[in-house]
C-alpha positions as MATLAB code, in Angstrom:
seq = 'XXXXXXXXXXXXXXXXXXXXXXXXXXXXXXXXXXXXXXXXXXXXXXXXXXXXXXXXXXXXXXXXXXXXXXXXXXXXXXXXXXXXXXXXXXXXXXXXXXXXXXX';
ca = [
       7.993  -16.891   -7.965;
       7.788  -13.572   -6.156;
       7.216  -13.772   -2.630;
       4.591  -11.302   -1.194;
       2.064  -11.706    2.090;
      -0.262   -9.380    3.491;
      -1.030  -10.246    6.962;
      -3.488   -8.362    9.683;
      -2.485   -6.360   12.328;
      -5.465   -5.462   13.475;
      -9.134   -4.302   11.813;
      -8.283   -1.776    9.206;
      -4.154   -2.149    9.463;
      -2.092   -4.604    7.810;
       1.186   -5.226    7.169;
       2.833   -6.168    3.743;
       6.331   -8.271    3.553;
       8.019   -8.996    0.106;
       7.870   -7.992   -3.416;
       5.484   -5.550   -4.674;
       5.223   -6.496   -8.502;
       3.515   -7.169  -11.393;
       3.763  -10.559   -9.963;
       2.227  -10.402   -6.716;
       0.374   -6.366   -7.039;
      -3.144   -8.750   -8.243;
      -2.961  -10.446   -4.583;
      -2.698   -7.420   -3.050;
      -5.856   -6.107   -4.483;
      -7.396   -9.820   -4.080;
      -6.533   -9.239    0.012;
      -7.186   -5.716    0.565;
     -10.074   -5.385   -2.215;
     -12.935   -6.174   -0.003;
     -11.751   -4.209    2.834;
     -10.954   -1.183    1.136;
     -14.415   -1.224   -0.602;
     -15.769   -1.055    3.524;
     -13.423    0.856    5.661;
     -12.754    4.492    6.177;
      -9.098    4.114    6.488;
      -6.857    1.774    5.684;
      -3.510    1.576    6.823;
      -0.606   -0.632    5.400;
       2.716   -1.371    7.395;
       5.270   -1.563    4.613;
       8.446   -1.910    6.417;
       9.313   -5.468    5.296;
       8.777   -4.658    1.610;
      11.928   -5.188   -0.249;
      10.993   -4.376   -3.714;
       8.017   -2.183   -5.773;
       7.855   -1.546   -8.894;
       4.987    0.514  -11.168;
       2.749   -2.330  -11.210;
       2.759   -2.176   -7.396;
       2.730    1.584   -7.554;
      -0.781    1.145   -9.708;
      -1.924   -1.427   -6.782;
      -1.588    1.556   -3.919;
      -3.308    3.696   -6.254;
      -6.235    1.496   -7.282;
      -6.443    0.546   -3.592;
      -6.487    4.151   -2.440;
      -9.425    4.791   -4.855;
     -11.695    2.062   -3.550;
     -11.176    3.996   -0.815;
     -13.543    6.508   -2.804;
     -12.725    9.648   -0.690;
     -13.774    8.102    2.547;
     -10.124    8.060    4.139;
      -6.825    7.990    3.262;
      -4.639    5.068    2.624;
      -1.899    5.590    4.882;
       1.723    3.788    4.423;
       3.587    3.703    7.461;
       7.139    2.878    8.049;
       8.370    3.487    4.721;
      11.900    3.184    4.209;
      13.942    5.634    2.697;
      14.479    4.018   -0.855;
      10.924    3.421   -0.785;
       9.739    6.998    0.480;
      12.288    8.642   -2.286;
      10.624    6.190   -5.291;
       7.209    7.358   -4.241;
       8.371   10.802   -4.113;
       9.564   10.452   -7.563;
       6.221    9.222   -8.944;
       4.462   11.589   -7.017;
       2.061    9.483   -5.081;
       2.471   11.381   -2.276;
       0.609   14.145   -4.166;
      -3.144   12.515   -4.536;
      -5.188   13.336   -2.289;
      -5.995    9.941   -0.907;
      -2.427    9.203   -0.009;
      -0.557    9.885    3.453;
       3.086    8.660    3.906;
       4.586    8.247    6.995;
       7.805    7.132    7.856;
       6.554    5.754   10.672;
       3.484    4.276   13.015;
];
């Protein structure tokens, strides 16, 4: 099985580790759900993910629209591989988005 953990950094921020899949992008909504559906900003750490693919991709995007225009969902510490896929798919083009490479 796919390992993938979302653990808090502090309110609003939290930090993702693993695999970012069709496997494990339904806990990610199951753990960040909730808070998206209350904050105004939500920020997500994703240095230590290793892997994402478009099921993931949909996850960010999902999560950024529970958002519902209230904030952005901000990525920090992206790494290059990952910065250059989300280039590709454009996510850094909806408004709800920010990437940053880092904090």
């Amino acid at each position: 099985m796919t390992q993938f953990e979302v653990t808090t950094i502090e309110r609003d921020r939290y930090r993702l580790s693993g695999e970012l899949d069709m496997a494990t992008a339904p806990a990610l909504a199951e753990a960040l759900g909730p808070i998206a559906d209350k904050c105004r900003r939500l920020t997500l750490d994703v240095k230590d993910v290793t892997f994402v693919d478009s099921s993931g991709i949909r996850a960010l995007v999902e999560l950024s629209a529970r958002l519902d225009g209230s904030g952005p969902l901000v990525l920090t510490n992206v790494s290059d591989g990952l910065h250059r896929l989300l280039d590709i798919v454009g996510l850094e083009t909806l408004p709800n988005i920010q990437v940053s490479s880092d904090v």
